[in-house]
Structure formats: structure tokens, C-alpha cells
VOGU-3710 file (C-alpha; in Angstrom, 3 decimals, decimal comma):
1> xxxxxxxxxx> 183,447/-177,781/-31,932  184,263/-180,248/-29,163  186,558/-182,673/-29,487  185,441/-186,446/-29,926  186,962/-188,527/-27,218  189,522/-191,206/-28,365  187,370/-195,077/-28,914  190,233/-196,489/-27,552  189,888/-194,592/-24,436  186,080/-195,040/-24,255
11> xxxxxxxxxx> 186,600/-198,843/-24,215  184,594/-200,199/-20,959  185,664/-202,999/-18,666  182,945/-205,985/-18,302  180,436/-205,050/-16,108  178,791/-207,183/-13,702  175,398/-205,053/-13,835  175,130/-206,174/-18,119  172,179/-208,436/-18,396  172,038/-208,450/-22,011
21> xxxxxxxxxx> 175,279/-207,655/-24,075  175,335/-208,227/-27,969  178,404/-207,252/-29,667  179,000/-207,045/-33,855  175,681/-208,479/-34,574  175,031/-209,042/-38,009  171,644/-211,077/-39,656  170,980/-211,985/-43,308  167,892/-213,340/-44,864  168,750/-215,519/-47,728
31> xxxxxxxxxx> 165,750/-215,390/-49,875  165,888/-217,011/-53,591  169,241/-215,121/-55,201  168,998/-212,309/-52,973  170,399/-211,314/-49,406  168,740/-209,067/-47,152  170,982/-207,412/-44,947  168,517/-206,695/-41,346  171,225/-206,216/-39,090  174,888/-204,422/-39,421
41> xxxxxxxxxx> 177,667/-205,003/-36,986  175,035/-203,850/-34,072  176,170/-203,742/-30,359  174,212/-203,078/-27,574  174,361/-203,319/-23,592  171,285/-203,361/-21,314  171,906/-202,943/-17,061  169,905/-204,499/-14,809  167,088/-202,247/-13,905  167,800/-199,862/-17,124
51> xxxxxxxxxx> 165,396/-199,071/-19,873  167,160/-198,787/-23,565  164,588/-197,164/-25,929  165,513/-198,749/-29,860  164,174/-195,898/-32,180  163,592/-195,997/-36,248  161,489/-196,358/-39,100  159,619/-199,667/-39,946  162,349/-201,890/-41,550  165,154/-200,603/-39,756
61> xxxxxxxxxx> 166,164/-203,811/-37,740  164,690/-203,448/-34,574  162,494/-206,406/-34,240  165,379/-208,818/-35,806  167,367/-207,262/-33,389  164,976/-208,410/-30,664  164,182/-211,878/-32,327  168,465/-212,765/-32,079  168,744/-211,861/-29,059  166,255/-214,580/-27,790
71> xxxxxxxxxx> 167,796/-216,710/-31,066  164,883/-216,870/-32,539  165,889/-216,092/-35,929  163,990/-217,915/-38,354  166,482/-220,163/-39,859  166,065/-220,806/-43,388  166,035/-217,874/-44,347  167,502/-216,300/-41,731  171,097/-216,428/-40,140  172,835/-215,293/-37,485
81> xxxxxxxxxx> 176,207/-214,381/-39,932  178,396/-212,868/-36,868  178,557/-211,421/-33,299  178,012/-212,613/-30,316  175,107/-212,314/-27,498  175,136/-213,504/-24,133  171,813/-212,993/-21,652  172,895/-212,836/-18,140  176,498/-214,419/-19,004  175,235/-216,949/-21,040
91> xxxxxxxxxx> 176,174/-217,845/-24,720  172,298/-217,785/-26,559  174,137/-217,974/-30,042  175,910/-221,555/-28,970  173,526/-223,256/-26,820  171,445/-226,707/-27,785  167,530/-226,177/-28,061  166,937/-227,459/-24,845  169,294/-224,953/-23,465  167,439/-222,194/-24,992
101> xxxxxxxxxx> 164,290/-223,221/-23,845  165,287/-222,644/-20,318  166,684/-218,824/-20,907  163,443/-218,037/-22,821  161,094/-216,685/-20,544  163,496/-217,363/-17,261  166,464/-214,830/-18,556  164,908/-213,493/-20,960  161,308/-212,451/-22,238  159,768/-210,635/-24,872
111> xxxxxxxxxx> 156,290/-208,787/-25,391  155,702/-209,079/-29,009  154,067/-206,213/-31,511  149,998/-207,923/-31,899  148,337/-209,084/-28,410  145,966/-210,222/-30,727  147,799/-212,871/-32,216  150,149/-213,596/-29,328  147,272/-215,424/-27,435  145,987/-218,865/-28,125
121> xxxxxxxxxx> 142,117/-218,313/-28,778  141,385/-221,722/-27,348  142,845/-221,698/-24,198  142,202/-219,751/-20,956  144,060/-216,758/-19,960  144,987/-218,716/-16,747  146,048/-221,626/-18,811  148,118/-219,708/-20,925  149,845/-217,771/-17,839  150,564/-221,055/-15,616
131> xxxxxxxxxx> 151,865/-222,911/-18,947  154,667/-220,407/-19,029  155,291/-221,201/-15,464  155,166/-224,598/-15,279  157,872/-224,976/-18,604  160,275/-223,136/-16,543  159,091/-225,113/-12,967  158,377/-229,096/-14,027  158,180/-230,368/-10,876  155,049/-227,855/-9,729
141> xxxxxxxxxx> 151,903/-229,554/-9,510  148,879/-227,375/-12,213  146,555/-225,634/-9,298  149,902/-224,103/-8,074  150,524/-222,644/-11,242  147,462/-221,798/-11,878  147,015/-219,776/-8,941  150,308/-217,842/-9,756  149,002/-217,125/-13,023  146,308/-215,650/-11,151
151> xxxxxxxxxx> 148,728/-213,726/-9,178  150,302/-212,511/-12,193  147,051/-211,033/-13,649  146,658/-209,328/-10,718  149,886/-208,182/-11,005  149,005/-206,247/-14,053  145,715/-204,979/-13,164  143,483/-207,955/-13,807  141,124/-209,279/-11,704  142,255/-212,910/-10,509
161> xxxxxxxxxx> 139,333/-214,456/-11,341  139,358/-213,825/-14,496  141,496/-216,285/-14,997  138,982/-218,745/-16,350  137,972/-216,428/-19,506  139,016/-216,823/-23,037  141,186/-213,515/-24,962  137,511/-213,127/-26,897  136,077/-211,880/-23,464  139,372/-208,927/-23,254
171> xxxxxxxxxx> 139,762/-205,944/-24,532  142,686/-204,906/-26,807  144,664/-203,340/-23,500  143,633/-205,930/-21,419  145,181/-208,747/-23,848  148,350/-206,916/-23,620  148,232/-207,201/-19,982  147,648/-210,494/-20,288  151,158/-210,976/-22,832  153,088/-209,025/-20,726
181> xxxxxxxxxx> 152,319/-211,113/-17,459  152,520/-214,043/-19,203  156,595/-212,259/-20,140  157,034/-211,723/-16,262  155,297/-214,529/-14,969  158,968/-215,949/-14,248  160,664/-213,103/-13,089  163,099/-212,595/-16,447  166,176/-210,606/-15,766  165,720/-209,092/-19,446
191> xxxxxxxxxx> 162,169/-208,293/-21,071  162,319/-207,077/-24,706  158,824/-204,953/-25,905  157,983/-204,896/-29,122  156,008/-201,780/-30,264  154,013/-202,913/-27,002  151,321/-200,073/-27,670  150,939/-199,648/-31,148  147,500/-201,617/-31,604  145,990/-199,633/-28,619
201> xxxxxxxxxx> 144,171/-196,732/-28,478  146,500/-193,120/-26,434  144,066/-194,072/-23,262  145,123/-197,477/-23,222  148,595/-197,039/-24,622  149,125/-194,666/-21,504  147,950/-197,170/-18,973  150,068/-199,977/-20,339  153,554/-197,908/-20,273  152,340/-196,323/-16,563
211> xxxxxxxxxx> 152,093/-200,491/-15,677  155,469/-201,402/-17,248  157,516/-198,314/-15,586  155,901/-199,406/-12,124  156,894/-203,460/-12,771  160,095/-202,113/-14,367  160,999/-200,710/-10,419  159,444/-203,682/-8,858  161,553/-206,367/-10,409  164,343/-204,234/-11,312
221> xxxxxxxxxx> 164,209/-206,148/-15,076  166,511/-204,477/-17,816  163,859/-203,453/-20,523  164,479/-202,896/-24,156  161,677/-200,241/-25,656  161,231/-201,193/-29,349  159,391/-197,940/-30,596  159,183/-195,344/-32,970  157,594/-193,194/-31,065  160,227/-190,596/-29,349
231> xxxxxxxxxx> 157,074/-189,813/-27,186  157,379/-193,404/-25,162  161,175/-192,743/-25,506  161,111/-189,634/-23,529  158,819/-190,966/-21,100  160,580/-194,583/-20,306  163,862/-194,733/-21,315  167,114/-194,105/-19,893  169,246/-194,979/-22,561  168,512/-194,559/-26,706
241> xxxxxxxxxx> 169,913/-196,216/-29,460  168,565/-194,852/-32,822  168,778/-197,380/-35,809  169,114/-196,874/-39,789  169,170/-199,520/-42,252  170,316/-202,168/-40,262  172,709/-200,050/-38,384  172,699/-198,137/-34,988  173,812/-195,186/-36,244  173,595/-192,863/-32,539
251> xxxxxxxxxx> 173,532/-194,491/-29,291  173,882/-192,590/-26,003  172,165/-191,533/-22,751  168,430/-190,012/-23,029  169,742/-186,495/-22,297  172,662/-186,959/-24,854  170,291/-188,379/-27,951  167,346/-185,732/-26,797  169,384/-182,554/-25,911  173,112/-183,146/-27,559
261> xxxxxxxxxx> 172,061/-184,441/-30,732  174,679/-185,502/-33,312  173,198/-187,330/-36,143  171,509/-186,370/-39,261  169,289/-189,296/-39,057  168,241/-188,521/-35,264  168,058/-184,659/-36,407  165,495/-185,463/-39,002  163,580/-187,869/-36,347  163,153/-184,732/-34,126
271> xxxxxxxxxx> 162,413/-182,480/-37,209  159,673/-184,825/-38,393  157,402/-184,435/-34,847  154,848/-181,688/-34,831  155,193/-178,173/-32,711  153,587/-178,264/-29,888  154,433/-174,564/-29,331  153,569/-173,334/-33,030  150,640/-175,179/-34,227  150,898/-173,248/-37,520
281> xxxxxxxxxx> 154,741/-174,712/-38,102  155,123/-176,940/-41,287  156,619/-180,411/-40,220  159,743/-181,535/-41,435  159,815/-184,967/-42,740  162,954/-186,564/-43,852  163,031/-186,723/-47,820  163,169/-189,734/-49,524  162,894/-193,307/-48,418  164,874/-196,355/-46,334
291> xxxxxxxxxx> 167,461/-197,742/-48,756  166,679/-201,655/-50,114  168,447/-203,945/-47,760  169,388/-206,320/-50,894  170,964/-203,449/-52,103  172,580/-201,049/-49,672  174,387/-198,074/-50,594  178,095/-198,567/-50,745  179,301/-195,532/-48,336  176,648/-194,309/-45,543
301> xxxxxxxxxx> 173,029/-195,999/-45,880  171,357/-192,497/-44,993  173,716/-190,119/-47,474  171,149/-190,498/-50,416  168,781/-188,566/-47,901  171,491/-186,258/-45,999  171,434/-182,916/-46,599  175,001/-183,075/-45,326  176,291/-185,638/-47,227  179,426/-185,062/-49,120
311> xxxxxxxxxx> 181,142/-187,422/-51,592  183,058/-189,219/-49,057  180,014/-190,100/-47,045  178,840/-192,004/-50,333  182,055/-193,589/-50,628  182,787/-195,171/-47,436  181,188/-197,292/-44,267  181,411/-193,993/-41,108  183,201/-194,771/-38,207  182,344/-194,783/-34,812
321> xxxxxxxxxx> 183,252/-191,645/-32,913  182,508/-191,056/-28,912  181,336/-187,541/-28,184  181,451/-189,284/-24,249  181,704/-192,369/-22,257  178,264/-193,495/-23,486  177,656/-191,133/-26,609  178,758/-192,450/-30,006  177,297/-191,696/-33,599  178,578/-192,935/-36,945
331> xxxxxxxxxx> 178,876/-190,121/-39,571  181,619/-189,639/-41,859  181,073/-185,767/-41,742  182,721/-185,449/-38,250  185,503/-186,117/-40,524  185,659/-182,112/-40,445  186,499/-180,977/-36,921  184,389/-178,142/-37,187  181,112/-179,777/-38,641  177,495/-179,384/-36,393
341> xxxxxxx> 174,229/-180,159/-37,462  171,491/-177,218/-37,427  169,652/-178,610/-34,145  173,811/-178,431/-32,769  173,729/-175,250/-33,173  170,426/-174,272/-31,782  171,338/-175,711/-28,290
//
């Protein structure tokens, strides 16, 4: 068993490259006598130019994740409890509304889950596209706008002069082009997608992620991949952080998640997809269900479905440990020097 390398040791200085650093996140949602805990002491650092693929189940944080970092939290219920976010050097958490409106879509951008209901029905694809532009450029007159919003559909593979049609007249993967130029229609440093493919059919969901990988090395924009689909991951990402509960429970490089997996939860992830080699192989799922936020467990949220779990595990909150510069996973059973998981072992 290799040794895990010291967290003080793995501590890294600022770096310049960081467009998107959120440190010891944490989000409630107050609702009647309850508290939902979304998100647990979460940290996360995106480069300029990178791709960090957020993986788990539906529930697990992701999206609230996304939502703070662009503080748009929905507040009541929701609060921003702790932690601290800053978008290209700049405090989101502390700045006035007309502040924020300035970083949204400038800084920082995101592609939401349902193309469908991220357009305006009564408005003009064009209209929509140059609107975006013009909040972030008041002094440029309409026609200009709307002929870079024509740009920008070309951009994504849409004829220009289409500009003038309605989202009735598009198709489900064209409407998604149509959200994600309207996302890079001002050149954001940071663009957050949310389950960008999920309504689309493989055919389309393909063509979309081939468009975003090719605008992702035109524009050099640090991309957040909200997914549960380690498919896309593979494919798009260069970093992986997997989340549980509110938590990010293993965080590391693509290679390191993929091919030096360390958690349970990210064990049973991998266990769960079909075998492409043995069609006859039984799948794997991970037993159980995702704990209540309003009532998390009091040691590790994933013990009560770990087949590793030991006492301790349900007793108390894991650490982080750093298996490398960039690899870290929270699990109390690296408490034994000599513990692996089964896939561990395999490789």
C-alpha cells in the first residue's frame, strides 16, 4: 500500500491560471422546520482552458454547486452558510447586484439542464443572443448586436440567418446550440454545463460535446462538465471531481479517478456501467439509496451503502487524504495503512 502524501505538503500556492476557485462551500435550504444540507465544505479549482467533469447521482449537489458559484442561490430558502468563491479574482459571494450582473455572462456563464425552457418562446433566437450582448456592451447600438448574435449562431453550427426564427422552428439540439452561444456570446472566462445533453437524443448528444471540445480550444474557457455520465467524462474532461451527498468525496486528474481509483463511492460508479467486453456480465449497481439531506448520517454519508464500512466510518466525518499533488479522497478506511478497494487491486 502506498503511502498517502502529507495535506500539509500538498498545500498549493495561488495560481494565476485559477479562473474559478471555491473553497469550504457549504449551502442550506431552510424549508418549514427542516434544513437541507446540498452542499458540504466543497472546494474546487478550475484553470483556464481546463475541463473539470462533476460526477454523481441526481441529488448529490452538483447543480447547487453550479448555481453558487454564479450566486444564484435562491435566497429564501436557500443560503450561502460558508466558503468563499471568487471568478477570475473576484469576490461573487460579496458583491452588490449590479456587480453581479456584470460577471454573469462576462466571467462567467452557464448552460443550464432544459434548452427547452431556457429560451423565451416569444422572442427571436437573434433577439435573445444580441440581448446577452448588449447587457454586457450598453453603449452598442441593436443591428451591431444583432449581427454578432448572428455570428455567434454561426459559431455553433447555425445558419446566420436564422436568426429571425422563433425556438418553435429548432430542434431539441439545435436549441441547445442556441443556449450555449447565447453562454459564449461574451467570451466568459468560465462556462459551467449543466447535464448539457441529457434531453437529446446519442446523435445529437455527440454533436453537441464534439462543438463544445472544439469552442473549449478556441476560447481557451475553463469548463465545468456537470454529468453523470462517466461516458462524457472520459471523453471531455481533464480533471474529475466525484460528489456524494453534498460532499466531493474523490477529486483528482482523469487518469487518477479512471485508472487509480480510491473510493468506494467512485468504485461502485464504475461497477454500475455495463461490459462492453462481456455482454453476458451482470451489472453491479450500488445497493441502497442517497441518504436524506435533512437527515445525514452522523459519520460517512455513503457507510450505510459501503461494503467497507466499519464502525468508525459510521462514527465520524473522513478526512481528506492526498494519494498526489492533485489526488485526494475522503474515506475513513485509509485509516488502515494497508486497506485497497477490489478495483485497487485489479490494476
Amino acid at each position: 500500500m502506498e503511502k498517502t502524501i502529507n495535506a500539509t505538503a500538498a498545500v498549493k500556492k495561488e495560481d494565476p491560471e485559477v479562473v474559478l476557485s471555491i473553497k469550504n462551500l457549504t449551502v442550506q435550504f431552510k424549508i418549514e422546520k427542516e434544513i437541507v444540507e446540498a452542499v458540504n465544505d466543497v472546494s474546487i479549482e478550475l484553470k483556464k482552458g481546463k475541463t473539470l467533469g462533476l460526477v454523481g447521482e441526481t441529488g448529490a449537489g452538483k447543480t447547487t454547486t453550479a448555481l453558487a458559484a454564479l450566486n444564484l442561490v435562491p435566497n429564501p430558502p436557500g443560503i450561502i452558510k460558508s466558503g468563499e468563491i471568487r471568478v477570475c479574482g473576484k469576490d461573487v459571494l460579496h458583491m452588490k447586484k449590479k456587480e453581479l450582473e456584470k460577471v454573469r455572462g462576462y466571467d462567467i456563464a452557464m448552460i443550464f439542464q432544459d434548452p427547452m425552457s431556457s429560451l423565451n418562446p416569444v422572442f427571436t433566437v437573434g433577439y435573445q443572443i444580441a440581448e446577452s450582448i448588449r447587457i454586457h456592451n450598453p453603449g452598442m447600438k441593436k443591428e451591431e448586436a444583432f449581427e454578432k448574435a448572428k455570428d455567434m449562431l454561426e459559431v455553433v453550427g447555425i445558419d446566420r440567418a436564422r436568426a429571425n426564427e422563433y425556438p418553435h422552428q429548432f430542434s431539441g439540439g439545435m436549441k441547445q446550440r442556441v443556449v450555449i452561444a447565447i453562454a459564449l456570446a461574451c467570451d466568459p472566462q468560465v462556462l459551467i454545463a449543466d447535464e448539457p445533453t441529457t434531453a437529446l437524443d446519442v446523435t445529437i448528444q455527440a454533436q453537441v460535446m464534439d462543438m463544445m471540445r472544439d469552442l473549449k480550444e478556441k476560447y481557451g474557457t475553463g469548463t465545468i462538465m456537470i454529468t453523470h455520465d462517466l461516458g462524457i467524462v472520459a471523453e471531455s474532461c481533464d480533471d474529475v471531481a466525484v460528489m456524494y451527498a453534498g460532499r466531493i468525496v474523490e477529486q483528482g486528474t482523469l487518469d487518477e479517478v479512471f485508472n487509480d481509483t480510491r473510493h468506494p463511492y467512485t468504485e461502485g460508479l464504475f461497477n454500475s456501467l455495463p461490459n462492453i467486453k462481456n455482454r453476458a456480465a451482470k451489472l453491479h449497481p450500488i445497493k441502497g439509496l442517497m441518504p436524506d439531506p435533512t437527515n445525514l448520517p452522523k459519520g460517512c454519508a455513503f457507510a450505510p451503502r459501503c461494503k467497507y464500512a466499519t464502525d468508525a466510518c459510521r462514527e465520524r466525518q473522513p478526512s481528506t487524504r492526498h494519494f498526489s499533488e492533485t489526488h485526494i479522497v475522503r474515506c475513513t478506511a485509509y485509516d488502515d495503512p494497508d486497506f485497497m478497494i477490489e478495483r485497487s487491486r485489479k490494476s
